[in-house]
N, C-alpha and C positions, 0 to 999 in steps of 0.2 A: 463290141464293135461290129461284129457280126451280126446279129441282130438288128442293127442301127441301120447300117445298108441295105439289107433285105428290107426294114420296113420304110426306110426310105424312097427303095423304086418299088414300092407297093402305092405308096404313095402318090411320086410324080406319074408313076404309068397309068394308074387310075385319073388322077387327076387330069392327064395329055388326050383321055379319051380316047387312046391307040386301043385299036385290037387287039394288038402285039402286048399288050401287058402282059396278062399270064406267061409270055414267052420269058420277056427280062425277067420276071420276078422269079421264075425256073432260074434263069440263067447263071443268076446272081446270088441263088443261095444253092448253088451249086459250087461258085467260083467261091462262097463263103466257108461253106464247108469242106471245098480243100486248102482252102487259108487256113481255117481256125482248128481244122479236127486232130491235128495234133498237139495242138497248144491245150484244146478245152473239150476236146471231143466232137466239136461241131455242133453243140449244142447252141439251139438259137428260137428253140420254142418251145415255151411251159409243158404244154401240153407232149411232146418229145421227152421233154427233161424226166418227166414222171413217169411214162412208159419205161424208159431207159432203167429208171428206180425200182421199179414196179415187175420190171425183167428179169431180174431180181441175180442179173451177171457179175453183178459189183464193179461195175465200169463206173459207177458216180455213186458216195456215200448220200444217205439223207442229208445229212448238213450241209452240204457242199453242193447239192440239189436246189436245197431252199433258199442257198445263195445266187447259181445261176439261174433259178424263175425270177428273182427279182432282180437280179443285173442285165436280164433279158427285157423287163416290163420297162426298167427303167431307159435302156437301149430303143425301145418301139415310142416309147413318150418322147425322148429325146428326136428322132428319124421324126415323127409325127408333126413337131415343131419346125424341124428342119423341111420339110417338104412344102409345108402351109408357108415358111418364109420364101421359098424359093418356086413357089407354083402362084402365092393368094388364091390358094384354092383349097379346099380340104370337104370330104365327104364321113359318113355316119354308117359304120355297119349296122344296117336297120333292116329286119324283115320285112316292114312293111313297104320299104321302096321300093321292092319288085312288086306289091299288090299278092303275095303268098300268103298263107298263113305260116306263123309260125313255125307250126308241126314242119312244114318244108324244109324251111331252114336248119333246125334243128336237124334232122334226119340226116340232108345232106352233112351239114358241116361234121357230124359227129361218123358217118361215114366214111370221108374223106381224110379228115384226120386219122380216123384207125387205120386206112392205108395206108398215112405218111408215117406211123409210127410202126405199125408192121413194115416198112422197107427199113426203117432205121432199125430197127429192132434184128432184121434178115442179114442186112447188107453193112449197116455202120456199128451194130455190135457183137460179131459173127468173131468165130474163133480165127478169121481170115484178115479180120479189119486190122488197118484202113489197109483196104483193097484199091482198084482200080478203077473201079467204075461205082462206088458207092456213093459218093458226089454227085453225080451224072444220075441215079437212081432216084435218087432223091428229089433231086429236082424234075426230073420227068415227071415222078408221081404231084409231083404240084401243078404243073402246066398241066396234064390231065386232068385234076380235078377243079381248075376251074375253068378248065372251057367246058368240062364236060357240066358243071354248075352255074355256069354264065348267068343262064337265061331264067334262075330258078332263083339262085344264093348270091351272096357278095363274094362267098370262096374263102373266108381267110385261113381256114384252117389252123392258125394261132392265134392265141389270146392276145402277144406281145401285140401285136398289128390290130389286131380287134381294142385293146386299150390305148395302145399309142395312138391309132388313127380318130377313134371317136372323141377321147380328152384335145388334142389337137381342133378339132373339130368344135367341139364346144367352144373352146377359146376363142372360135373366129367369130367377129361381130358382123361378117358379111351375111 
């Protein structure tokens, strides 16, 4: 459900052409992550999820991992659908829409991401968590990276939204 949200106003805000996007999509998976981070940990991106595993704190077994990467894919396909019915609009994370190369994208996103999963890894799996402000952290570090990616990357920083948005995207016959 978390996931579903986040890729939701990844979604409509992209799609509104607000500038303001990166702000909600901070906002929102901020306000997700203090929704959900005691139910499920706040887990809401594969790429999170695997760090999380990979941290190797035992805050999420492997199995229970490989359940939420695909309850999460399936939550960003679903938001994906959802957005395209509620905007007739939907885009492609595609390198080559900024006119980049590749290597660009890659660099950024895979940057970026190591910062989202080092805050989660500092602040939401800390021997303090869930703290205070780890929510808030999180999502900061997302609003940073993609404004500070705007003009280069699409930003998503998660696959769920990278899969949900682009399968959504395909489906539209506009």
């Amino acid at each position: 459900v978390g996931t579903f949200f986040l890729v939701l106003t990844v979604g409509i805000g992209v799609a509104s052409g607000s500038d303001m996007a990166p702000v909600a999509i901070g906002l929102m998976l901020a306000v997700q992550i203090y929704t959900f981070g005691s139910v499920s940990g706040g887990f809401l991106n594969p790429a999170v999820t695997l760090a999380v595993v990979l941290g190797g704190r035992q805050k999420i077994s492997c199995s229970n991992a490989a359940l939420y990467i695909v309850a999460e894919c399936l939550g960003g396909i679903a938001a994906g659908f959802a957005a395209l019915a509620g905007t007739e609009k939907s885009f492609c994370f595609d390198y080559a829409a900024k006119s980049q190369s590749w290597g660009t994208g890659f660099e950024l996103e895979m940057l970026f991401t190591m910062a989202l999963c080092g805050i989660v890894l500092s602040a939401g799996t800390s021997n303090d968590a869930p703290n205070q402000y780890f929510g808030f952290a999180i999502g900061c570090t997302v609003v940073a990276g993609a404004l500070a990616c705007g003009g280069f990357d699409q930003g998503s920083f998660n696959p769920a939204v990278t899969v949900g948005m682009n399968i959504a995207n395909y489906a539209n016959s506009n």
